[in-house]
C-alpha positions in Angstrom: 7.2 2.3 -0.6 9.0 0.2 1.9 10.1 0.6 5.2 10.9 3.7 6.5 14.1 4.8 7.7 12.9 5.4 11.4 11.2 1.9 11.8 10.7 -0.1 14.8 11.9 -3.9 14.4 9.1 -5.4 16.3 11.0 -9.0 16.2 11.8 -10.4 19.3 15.6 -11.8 19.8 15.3 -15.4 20.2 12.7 -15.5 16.9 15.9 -15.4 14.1 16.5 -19.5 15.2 12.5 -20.2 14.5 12.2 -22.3 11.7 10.3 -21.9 9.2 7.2 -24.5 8.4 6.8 -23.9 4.9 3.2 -26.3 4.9 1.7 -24.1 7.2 1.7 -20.9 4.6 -2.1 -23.2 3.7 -3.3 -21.9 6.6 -1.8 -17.9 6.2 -3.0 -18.1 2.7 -6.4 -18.9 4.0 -7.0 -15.9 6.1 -8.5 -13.9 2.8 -10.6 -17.0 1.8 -12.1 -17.0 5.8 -12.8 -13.5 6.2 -14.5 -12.8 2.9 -16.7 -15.7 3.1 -18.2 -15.0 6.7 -20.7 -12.8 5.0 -21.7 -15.4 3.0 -22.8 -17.3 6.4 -24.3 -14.6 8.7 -27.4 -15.0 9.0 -29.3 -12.0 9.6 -29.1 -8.4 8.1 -27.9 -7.2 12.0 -25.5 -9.7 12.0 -24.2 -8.8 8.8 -23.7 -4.7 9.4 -22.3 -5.8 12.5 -19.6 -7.5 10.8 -19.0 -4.5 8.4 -18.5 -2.1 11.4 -16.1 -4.5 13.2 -14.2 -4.8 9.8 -14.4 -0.5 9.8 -13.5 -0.4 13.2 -10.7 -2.9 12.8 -9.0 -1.3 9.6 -9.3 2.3 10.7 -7.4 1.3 14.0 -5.2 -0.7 12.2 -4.8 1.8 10.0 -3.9 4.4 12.1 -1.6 2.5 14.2 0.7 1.6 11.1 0.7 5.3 10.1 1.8 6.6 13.9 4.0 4.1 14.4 6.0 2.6 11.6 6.8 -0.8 12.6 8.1 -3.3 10.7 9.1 -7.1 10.5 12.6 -8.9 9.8 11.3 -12.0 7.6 13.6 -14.9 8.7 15.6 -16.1 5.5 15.0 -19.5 4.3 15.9 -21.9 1.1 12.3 -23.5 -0.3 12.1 -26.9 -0.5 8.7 -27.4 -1.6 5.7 -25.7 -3.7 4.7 -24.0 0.0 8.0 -22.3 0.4 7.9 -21.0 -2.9 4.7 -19.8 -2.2 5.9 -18.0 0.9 8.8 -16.1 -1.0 5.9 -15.2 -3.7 3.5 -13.6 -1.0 6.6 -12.0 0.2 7.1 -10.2 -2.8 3.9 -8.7 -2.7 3.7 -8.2 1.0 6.7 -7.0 2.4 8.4 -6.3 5.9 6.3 -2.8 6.7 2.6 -2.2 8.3 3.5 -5.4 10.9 2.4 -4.6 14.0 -0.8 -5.4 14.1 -1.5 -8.5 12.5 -4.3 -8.1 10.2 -4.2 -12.2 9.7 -4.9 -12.1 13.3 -7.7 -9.4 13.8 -9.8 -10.5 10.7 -9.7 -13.7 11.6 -10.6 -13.5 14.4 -13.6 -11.3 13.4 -14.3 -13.9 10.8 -15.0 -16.6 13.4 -16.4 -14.9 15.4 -19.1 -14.3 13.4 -18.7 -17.6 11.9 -19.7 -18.8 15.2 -22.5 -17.1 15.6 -24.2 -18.2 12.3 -23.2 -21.8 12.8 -22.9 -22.7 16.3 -22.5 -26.3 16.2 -18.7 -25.8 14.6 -18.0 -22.9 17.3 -14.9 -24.9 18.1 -13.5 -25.3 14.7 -14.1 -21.3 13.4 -11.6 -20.6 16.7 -9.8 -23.6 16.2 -9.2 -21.9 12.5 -8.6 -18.6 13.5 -5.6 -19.6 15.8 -3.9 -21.7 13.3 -3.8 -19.0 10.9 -2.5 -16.9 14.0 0.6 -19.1 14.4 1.3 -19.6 11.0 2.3 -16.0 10.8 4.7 -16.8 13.2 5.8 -20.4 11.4 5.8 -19.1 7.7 8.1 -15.7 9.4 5.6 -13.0 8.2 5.5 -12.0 11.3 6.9 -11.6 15.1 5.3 -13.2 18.0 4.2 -9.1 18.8 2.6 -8.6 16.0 0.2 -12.0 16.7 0.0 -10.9 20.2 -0.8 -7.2 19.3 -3.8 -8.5 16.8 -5.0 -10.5 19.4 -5.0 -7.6 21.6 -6.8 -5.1 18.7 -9.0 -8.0 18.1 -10.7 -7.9 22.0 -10.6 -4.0 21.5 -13.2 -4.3 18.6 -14.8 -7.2 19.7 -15.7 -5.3 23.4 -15.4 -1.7 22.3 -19.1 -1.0 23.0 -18.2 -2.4 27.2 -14.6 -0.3 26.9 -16.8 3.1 25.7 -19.8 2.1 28.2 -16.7 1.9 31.0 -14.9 5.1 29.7 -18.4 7.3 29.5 -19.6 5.7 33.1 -16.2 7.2 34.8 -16.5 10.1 33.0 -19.8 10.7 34.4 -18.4 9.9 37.6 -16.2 12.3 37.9 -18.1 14.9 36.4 -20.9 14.5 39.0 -18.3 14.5 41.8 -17.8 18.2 41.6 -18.9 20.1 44.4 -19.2 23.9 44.8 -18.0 25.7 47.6 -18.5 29.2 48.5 -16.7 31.4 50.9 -17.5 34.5 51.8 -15.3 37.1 54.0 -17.3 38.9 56.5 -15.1 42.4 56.8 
């Protein structure tokens, strides 16, 4: 469908003089090979239906966000030179400029090695190590703004912590709930 009219440009000013690493679309590329093998390391059935809900939880909010609040990426121009740049005008094609902001490279992969982590410890390093590369090459292949990374990051720690952010929300709820007090006055005539 494309952008809509009313779209927010979530690109930031100094981004248009970037350039563009056309190698690094390996590692934006690799985001759906990372995320849909994670189940295919976890572990336990809990670990597993854990990583379903955070994938739930992740697309819903994501979700929602890019249907309240159209906003959209300027992909910097560039001339291929290589196989890799020619790779990056094909996922263009089937991508486009709207639903930025969130990155979904960012949150799932995140998600992804996170629980990649917790299935094989000994490479903790390497599953984060993994997850940020494909983070900056949405910024180096121009899919998307520095925001939009910074704005997955962000969703990513929301889902990631959202049992601790309800626990918080429901404790001062119950707070101030229980800090109502009744007073009565009474007129003597």
């Amino acid at each position: 469908m494309g952008a809509p009219k009313d779209a927010i440009i979530t690109n930031l000013a100094f981004e248009k003089h970037l350039p563009i690493w056309e190698f690094s679309v390996v590692f934006y590329s690799s985001y759906f090979l990372f995320f849909l093998s994670a189940p295919l390391v976890i572990k336990t059935r809990k670990q597993l239906r854990c990583y379903i809900t955070d994938m739930w939880f992740a697309l819903i909010i994501v979700g929602i966000f890019y249907l309240v609040f159209p906003m959209v990426v300027k992909q910097r121009e560039f001339i291929p030179h290589s196989f890799f740049g020619r790779l990056i005008l094909f996922e263009r094609s089937l991508d486009g400029e709207s639903c930025a902001l969130p990155s979904c490279h960012v949150i799932l992969s995140f998600v992804a090695a996170t629980y990649f982590s917790r299935s094989i410890v000994r490479f903790k390093w390497i599953w984060y190590a993994l997850a940020a590369l494909i983070s900056v090459s949405c910024i180096t292949t121009g899919a998307h703004s520095i925001l939009d990374v910074a704005a997955g990051f962000i969703t990513y720690i929301i889902i990631i912590c959202r049992q601790q952010i309800w626990n918080f929300i429901r404790k001062q709820a119950e707070r101030l709930s229980n800090s109502w007090r009744e007073w009565r006055f009474t007129l003597f005539l």
